[in-house]
Each structure stands twice: as structure tokens, then as C-alpha cells.
N, C-alpha and C positions, 0 to 999 in steps of 0.2 A: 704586635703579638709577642706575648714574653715566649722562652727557652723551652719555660716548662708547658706551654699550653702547644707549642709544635710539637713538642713528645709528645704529650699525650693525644694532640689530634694523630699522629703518627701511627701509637700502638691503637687508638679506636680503628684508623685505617686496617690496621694486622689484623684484628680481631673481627672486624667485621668481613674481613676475607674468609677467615676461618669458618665464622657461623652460617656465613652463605654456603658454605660445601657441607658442612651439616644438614641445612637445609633441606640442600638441592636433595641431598643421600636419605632423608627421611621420607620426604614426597616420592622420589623412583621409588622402595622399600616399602613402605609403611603398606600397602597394599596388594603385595606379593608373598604375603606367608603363605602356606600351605595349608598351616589350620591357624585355630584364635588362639585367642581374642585379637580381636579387631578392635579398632578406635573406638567405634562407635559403640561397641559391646561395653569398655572397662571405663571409658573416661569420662568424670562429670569437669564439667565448666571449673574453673576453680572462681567465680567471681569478686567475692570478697576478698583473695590474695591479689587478683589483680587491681582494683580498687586501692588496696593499698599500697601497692609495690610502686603506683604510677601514681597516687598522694605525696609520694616521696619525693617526688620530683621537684612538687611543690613545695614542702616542709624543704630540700636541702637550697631551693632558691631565696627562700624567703629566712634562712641561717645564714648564706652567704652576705645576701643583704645587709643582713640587722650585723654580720662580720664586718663590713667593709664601712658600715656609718661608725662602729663603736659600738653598737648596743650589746652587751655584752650576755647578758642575762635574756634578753628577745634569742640571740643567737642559740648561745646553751640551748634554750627549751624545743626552738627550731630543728637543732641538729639531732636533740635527743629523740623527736621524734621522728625524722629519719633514720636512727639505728632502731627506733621499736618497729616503723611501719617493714621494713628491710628484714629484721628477725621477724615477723608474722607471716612474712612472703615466703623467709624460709622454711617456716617451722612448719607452714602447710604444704610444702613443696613436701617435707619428710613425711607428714603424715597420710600426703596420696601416695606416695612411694610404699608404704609401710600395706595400705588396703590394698593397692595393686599387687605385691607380692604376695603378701599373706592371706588375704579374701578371694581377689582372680587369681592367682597363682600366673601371672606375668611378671616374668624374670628377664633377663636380660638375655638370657642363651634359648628362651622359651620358640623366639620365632624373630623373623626379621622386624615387623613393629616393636617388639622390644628392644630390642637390639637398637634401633635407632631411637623410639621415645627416651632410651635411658641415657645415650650419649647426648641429644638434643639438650632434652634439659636438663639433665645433668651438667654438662656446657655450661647451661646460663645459671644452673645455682650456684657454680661452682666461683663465677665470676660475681655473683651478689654477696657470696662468703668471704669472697676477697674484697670486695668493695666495705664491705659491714667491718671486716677489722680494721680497714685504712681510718673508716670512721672512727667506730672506737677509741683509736690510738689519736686519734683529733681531739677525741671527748675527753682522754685521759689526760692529757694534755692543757687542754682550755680547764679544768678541775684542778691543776696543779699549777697553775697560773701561768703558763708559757703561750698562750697564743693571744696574742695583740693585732689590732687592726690594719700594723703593715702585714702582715701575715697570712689576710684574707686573698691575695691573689694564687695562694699556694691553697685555698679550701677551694678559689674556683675551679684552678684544675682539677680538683678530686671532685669536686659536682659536674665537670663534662665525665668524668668515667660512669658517674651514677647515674647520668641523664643515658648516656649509653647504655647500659645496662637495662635502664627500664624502654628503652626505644625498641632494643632487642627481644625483650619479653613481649613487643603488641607484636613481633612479626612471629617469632614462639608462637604465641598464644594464639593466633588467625590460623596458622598452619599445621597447630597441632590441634587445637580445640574445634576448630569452627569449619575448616576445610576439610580436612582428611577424617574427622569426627563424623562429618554427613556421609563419606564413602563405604 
């Protein structure tokens, strides 16, 4: 195991402590407000972001791949679509954020389900924002001709963070969507 793949199992260690006490703090919360909206009231499924948030998985497996044989231009198209499927994930994160405030009038200080839906996932978009520039700057990169096939063991630690990241979004999405959504 290289250097950089124990940091990074390290900080997924850190991070996945954090999200667990997220978690834990949405489930006690989420159904303790005083008044609404409630989950089940404001939230629709988001399907097709998740669809593609967890396509990306796929897409940045099969860039690492096509990195590590040489295929240089397989990679590019792989990786580029993991920063489009990654920005669609976000972009629908904003725009239920956007209906929930402005249509439900669910705010963040509205009630304790806010309060915790928005730090939840907030949390994890905030870590897809971060994962989408590390890419980015991969893309800009492999575009300016600096990334080479010794190089690929440095994309696959940035694809354990992104595997992370969408791992985190099906336990998100079971306990915001599907579990606490029925209560």
C-alpha cells in the first residue's frame, strides 16, 4: 500500500466519523420539530441525481483503468464524465435546496429537520465540491499534457475519495430519503 492511499484511507477513516455523528444527529432531530414541514411533507426522492452520482463511480473506475494501461484519450472521456455526472449531482442538490427554501419555506433555523437536513447534506455536497475540483484540476492537467501513466496511482487515490463520497451519499440518501421520509 502506497503513502498516499494510507492518507487517504486515513482521512476517509476521519470523515466517515464525522458523517456518522451527522447521522446519528439527524435521526434523534429530524422528527422532533414542533411544527413542519416534515420529511415526508417537503422531500421528493432525488433519483436521477443519485443515478448519477453512483454512475460516477463507474465512469472514474473505468478513467483510472484506461490511466493506468495508457489509454489516454479512453481516460480523458472517462474522467470527463465523472466531473459532468459529479456537477449534475450537484447542480440538483442546489436546485432542491432552492424549492425547499423558496416553495416550502424550510430553512435552516425553520425547525430542527432543517437544521439537520441542511448540515447532512450539506456535509456531503460540500465534499462532492471538493472532490469535483480535485478532478477538475486532474482534467486541466491531463489537457495540458502533464499527466502520464506513472501518474495513475495518484488518480487512484483521488477515486478512493470519490468512491467515498458516493458510498456516503447511499447511507444520506436511505436515511434521509427512504427512512425518515416514511416517518
Amino acid at each position: 500500500m502506497t503513502r498516499g492511499q494510507v492518507g487517504m484511507y486515513g482521512l476517509i477513516a476521519a470523515e466517515a466519523a464525522m458523517f456518522t455523528i451527522f447521522v446519528v444527529a439527524y435521526l434523534f432531530y429530524a422528527g422532533k420539530s414542533l411544527d413542519g414541514p416534515e420529511p415526508g411533507d417537503v422531500l421528493r426522492v432525488p433519483v436521477l441525481a443519485t443515478i448519477c452520482l453512483l454512475s460516477s463511480s463507474v465512469t472514474i473506475h473505468l478513467a483510472v483503468r484506461s490511466w493506468k494501461r495508457g489509454y489516454t484519450q479512453a481516460f480523458a472521456r472517462w474522467w470527463l464524465a465523472t466531473i459532468a455526472l459529479g456537477a449534475f449531482f450537484l447542480a440538483s442538490t442546489g436546485l432542491e435546496w432552492h424549492r425547499l427554501i423558496y416553495v416550502e419555506g424550510l430553512t435552516i433555523q425553520r425547525n430542527l429537520f432543517g437544521t439537520t437536513y441542511y448540515a447532512l447534506v450539506g456535509l456531503h455536497a460540500f465534499h462532492v465540491t471538493v472532490g469535483l475540483s480535485f478532478l477538475t484540476v486532474v482534467a486541466a492537467l491531463a489537457y495540458l499534457g502533464h499527466v502520464r501513466t506513472a501518474h495513475a496511482p495518484r488518480g487512484e487515490v483521488l477515486s478512493l475519495y470519490w468512491h467515498f463520497v458516493d458510498a456516503v451519499w447511499v447511507v444520506v440518501f436511505l436515511v434521509v430519503y427512504v427512512i425518515e421520509r416514511q416517518t
